[in-house]
C-alpha positions as CSV (number, residue, x, y, z in Angstrom):
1,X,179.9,101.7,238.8
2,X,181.0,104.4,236.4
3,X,184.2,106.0,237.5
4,X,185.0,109.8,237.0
5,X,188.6,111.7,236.2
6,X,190.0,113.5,239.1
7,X,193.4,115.5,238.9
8,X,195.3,117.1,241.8
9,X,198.5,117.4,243.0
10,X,200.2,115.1,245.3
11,X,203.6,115.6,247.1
12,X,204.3,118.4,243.9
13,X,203.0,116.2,241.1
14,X,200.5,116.4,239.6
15,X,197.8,113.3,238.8
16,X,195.3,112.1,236.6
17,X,193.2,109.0,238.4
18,X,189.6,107.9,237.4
19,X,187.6,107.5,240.7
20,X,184.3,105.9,242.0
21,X,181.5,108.0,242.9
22,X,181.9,106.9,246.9
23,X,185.6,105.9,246.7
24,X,187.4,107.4,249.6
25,X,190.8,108.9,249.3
26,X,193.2,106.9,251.4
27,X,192.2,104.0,249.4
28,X,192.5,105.8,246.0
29,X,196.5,107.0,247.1
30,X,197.2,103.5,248.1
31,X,195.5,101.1,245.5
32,X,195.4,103.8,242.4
33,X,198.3,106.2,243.1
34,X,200.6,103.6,245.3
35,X,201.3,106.0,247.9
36,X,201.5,103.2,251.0
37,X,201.7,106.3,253.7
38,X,198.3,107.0,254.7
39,X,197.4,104.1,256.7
40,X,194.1,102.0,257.1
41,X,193.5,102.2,260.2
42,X,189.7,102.4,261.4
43,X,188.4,103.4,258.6
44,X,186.0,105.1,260.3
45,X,187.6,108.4,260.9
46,X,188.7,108.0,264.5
47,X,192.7,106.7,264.7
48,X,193.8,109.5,262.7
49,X,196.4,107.0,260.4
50,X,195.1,108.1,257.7
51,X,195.9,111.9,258.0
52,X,197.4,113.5,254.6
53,X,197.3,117.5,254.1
54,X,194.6,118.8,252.2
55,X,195.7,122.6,250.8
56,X,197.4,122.3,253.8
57,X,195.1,121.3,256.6
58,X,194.8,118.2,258.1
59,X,192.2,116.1,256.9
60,X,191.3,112.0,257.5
61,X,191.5,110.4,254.3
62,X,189.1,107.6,255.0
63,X,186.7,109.8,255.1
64,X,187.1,112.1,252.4
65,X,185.6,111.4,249.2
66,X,188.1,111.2,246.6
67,X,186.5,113.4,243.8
68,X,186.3,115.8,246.5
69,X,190.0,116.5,246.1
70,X,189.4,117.7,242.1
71,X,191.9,121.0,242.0
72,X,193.7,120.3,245.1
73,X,197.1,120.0,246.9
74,X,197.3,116.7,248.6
75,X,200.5,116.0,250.8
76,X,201.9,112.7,252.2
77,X,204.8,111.8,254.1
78,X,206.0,110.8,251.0
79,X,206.4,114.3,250.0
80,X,207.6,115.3,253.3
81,X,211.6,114.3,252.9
82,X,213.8,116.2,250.3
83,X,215.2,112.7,248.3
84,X,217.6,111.2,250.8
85,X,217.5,114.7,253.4
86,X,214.6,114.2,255.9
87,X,212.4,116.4,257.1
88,X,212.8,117.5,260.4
89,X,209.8,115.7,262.3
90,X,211.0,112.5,260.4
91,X,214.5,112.9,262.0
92,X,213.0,114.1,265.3
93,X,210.6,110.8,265.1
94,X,213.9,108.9,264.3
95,X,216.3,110.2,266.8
96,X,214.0,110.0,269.9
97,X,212.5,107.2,268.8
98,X,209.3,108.5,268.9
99,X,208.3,105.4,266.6
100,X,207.5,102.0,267.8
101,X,205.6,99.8,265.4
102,X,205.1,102.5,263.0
103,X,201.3,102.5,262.4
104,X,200.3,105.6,263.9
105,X,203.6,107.4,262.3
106,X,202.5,108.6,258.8
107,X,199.2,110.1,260.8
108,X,201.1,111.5,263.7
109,X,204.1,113.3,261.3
110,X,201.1,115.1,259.0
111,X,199.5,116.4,262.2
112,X,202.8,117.5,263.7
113,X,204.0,119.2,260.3
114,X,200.3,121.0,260.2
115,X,200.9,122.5,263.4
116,X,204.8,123.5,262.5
117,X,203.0,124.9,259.6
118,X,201.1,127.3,261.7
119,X,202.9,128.0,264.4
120,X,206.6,126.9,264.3
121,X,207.7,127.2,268.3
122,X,204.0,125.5,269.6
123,X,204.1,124.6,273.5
124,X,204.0,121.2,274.8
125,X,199.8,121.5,275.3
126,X,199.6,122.5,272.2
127,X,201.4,119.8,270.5
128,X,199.2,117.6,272.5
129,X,196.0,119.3,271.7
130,X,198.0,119.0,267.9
131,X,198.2,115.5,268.2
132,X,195.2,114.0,270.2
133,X,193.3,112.7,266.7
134,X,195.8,110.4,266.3
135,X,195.7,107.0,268.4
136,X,199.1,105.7,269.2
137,X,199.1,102.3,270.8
138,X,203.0,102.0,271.9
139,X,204.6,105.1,273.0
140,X,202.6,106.3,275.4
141,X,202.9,109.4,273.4
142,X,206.1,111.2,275.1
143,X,208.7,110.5,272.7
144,X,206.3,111.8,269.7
145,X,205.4,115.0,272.0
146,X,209.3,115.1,272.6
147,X,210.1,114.5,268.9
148,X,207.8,117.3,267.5
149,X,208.9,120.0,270.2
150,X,212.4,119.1,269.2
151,X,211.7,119.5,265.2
152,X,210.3,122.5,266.2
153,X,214.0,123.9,267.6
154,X,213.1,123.3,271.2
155,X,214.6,121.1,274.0
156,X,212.4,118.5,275.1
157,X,212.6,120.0,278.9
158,X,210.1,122.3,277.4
159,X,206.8,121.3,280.0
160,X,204.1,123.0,281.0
């Protein structure tokens, strides 16, 4: 199978990877760029582990064909912290231990900083609507709803 350059920017950086024609971009970060964060979790499109920022939108990396990223700004939570200084959401996931066996995490922190992105004081249905992509098997989802309304500057009393 003949394999084709891509370059793009990931986490500020940018890189050069030769790709397969159907290769899908969580498995190129992981096995060609060693970026661990976006997990395999369905591979199907469905669990939402796999979420990484595409120019800034949310996007499922299983199912994105990697030389569809050519040109573009790709974002992990690898990029997220500032060296030792986390982000917010990572300290708001840390604090209210919003993060059980971690799986979900990497997926749930990209779609929580998408919608901080857009609209920095979101109410509690929206972080849910925010959220509901992403399949979390051990929380039951009200420490990470808590977490990202408190990254956000707001108390978690905020309800509906």
């Amino acid at each position: 199978m003949a394999r084709k350059p891509i370059s793009f920017t990931l986490n500020g950086n940018e890189v050069s990877i030769f790709v397969g024609e159907s290769a899908n971009l969580m498995e190129e970060l992981r096995r060609n760029v060693g970026d661990l964060t976006p997990k395999h979790g369905c591979g199907q499109g469905t669990c939402g582990a796999c979420t990484v920022m595409v120019d800034g939108e949310p996007q499922l990396s299983c199912i994105t064909l990697a030389q569809s990223v050519e040109g573009r700004s790709i974002e992990t939570v690898t990029g997220l912290s500032q060296g030792p200084v986390l982000h917010a959401l990572q300290q708001a996931f840390i604090d209210g231990f919003a993060a059980q066996c971690g799986f979900c995490t990497p997926g749930m922190l990209m779609a929580a900083k998408a919608l901080l992105d857009r609209n920095p004081r979101p109410s509690r249905d929206e972080v849910i609507e925010a959220i509901s992509g992403n399949i979390c098997r051990c929380t039951g989802y009200e420490p990470i709803v808590d977490a990202i309304l408190i990254a956000s500057g707001q108390s978690r009393e905020v309800r509906r």
